[in-house]
C-alpha positions, 0 to 999 in steps of 0.5 A: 065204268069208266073212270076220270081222273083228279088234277092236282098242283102236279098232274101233268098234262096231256091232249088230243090236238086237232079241229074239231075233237070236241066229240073225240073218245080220246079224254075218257080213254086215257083219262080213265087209263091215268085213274085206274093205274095211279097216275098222276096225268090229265088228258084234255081236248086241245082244237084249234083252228089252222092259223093257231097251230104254230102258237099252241104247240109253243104253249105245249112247249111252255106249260112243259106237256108231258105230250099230246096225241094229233089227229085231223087235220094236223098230222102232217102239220107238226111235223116242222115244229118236232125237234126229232121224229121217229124213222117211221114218221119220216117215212109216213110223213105223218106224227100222231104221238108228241112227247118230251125226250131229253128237254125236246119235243118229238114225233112218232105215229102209234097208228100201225100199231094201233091197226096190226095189234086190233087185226091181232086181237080179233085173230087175223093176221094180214102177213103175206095176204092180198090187201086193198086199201080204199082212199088215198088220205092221211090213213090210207098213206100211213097204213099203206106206208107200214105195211109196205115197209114192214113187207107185210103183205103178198099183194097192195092195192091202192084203190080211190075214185080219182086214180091221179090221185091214188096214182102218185101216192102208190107210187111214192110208197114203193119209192120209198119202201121198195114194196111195189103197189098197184092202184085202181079205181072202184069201177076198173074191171081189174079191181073187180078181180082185186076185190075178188081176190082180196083177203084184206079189204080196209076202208079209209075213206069217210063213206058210211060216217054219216048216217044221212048218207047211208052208202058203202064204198063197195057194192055188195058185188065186190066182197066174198064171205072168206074175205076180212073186212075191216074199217077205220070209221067207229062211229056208227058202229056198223057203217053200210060196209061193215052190215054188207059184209055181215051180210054175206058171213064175213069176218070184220071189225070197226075202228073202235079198237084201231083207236083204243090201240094206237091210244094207248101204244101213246100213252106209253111214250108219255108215261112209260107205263104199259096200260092192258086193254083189259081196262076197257070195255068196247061195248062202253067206249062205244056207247059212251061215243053215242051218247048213250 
């Protein structure tokens, strides 16, 4: 059972920043993380709208936060208010982990962590494999960065709707990590022998979040059994992606512990402490999303 925390006169605090979060996992996963190791921290929702960001990240500096995580729309956002971010993140040019270092406040992105330890855990290992990346928002450029840089993969390929969209992003990342990265769209006859050819396909994009839409990003023409197919939605736990890919005898995971990774790879930075994975359950964080 998931575990919350006491606030006491000493607690410090930390949050999850961004618009909306109200329905975000982050509070009970690290709330519960703070309890079951003895800590004495809080983590709360801190939404804001756009206009505010400037003033809240004052408060944080004010109210002596112990850090906050960044998530949607803000990642690239603060970056001009840290004081040092990490290598990674200038590379990214995105921070989704604030904490305090010598009085100053600073940026780093736990979300390549979060990705390679979660294809860890379920035993698949994307060194030296084809890998398509679908979408060319804030998770796709910061994956594809990564994994660029860390010259994981044989072959990268950016693929989205609109390719002078996707075009300029591939192009940036092998400027800056010397890695080169190919690009298409979901119709090009070459991506078709991409996707064949795949041994690594990640969704980035938001199709399947929304149960009212219920689509995939790739037609069932586009994936074969041997390949992994992995997405970064976790609500619903199963989007039309991931049951089209079961359907064939693929292996593949949610974003689920993508979340939970990159969380707690987090909560490192702010309490020095290494919190097991082993102090959740996926099936109860999962349902605790649901409201179930």
């Amino acid at each position: 059972m998931l575990k919350n925390t006491t606030i006491l006169g000493t607690t410090k605090i930390t949050g999850l920043l961004g618009n909306p979060v109200k329905h975000s996992i982050s509070p009970r996963i690290h709330n519960h993380a703070f309890s079951s190791l003895g800590l004495d921290y809080c983590y709360i929702p801190l939404g804001c709208e756009p206009n505010d960001l400037e003033g809240l990240i004052k408060t944080l500096r004010a109210l002596k936060f112990a850090g906050a995580n960044v998530t949607i729309p803000y990642k690239s956002d603060v970056v001009p208010f840290c004081d040092e971010i990490s290598d990674l993140s200038q590379l990214t040019g995105t921070v989704n982990t604030l904490f305090i270092k010598d009085s100053k406040l600073c940026g780093t992105t736990t979300d390549g962590d979060g990705f390679l330890s979660a294809l860890r855990e379920d035993n698949f290992d994307p060194t030296e494999k084809n890998i398509v990346i679908l979408g060319n928002g804030g998770t796709s450029r910061t994956l594809a960065m990564i994994l660029a840089h860390e010259k994981i993969p044989a072959t990268l390929t950016l693929v989205g709707r609109n390719i002078s969209k996707v075009q300029p992003l591939a192009e940036e990342v092998t400027q800056k990590t010397g890695f080169e990265v190919t690009t298409g769209t979901f119709t090009d006859d070459s991506t078709q022998k991409k996707f064949l050819s795949a041994d690594i396909v990640i969704n980035c994009t938001p199709v399947g979040m929304n149960p009212a839409e219920p689509f995939s990003p790739i037609s069932l023409k586009q994936m074969h059994k041997q390949c992994y197919y992995f997405d970064a939605i976790y609500n619903p736990a199963e989007t039309p992606y991931l049951k089209q890919a079961r359907e064939i005898g693929a292996r593949g995971q949610n974003g689920l512990r993508m979340l939970l990774l990159q969380g707690l790879a987090s909560f490192k930075y702010w309490t020095g402490h290494t919190a097991p994975v082993e102090l959740f359950n996926l099936d109860e964080l999962l349902a605790a999303i649901e409201g179930k």
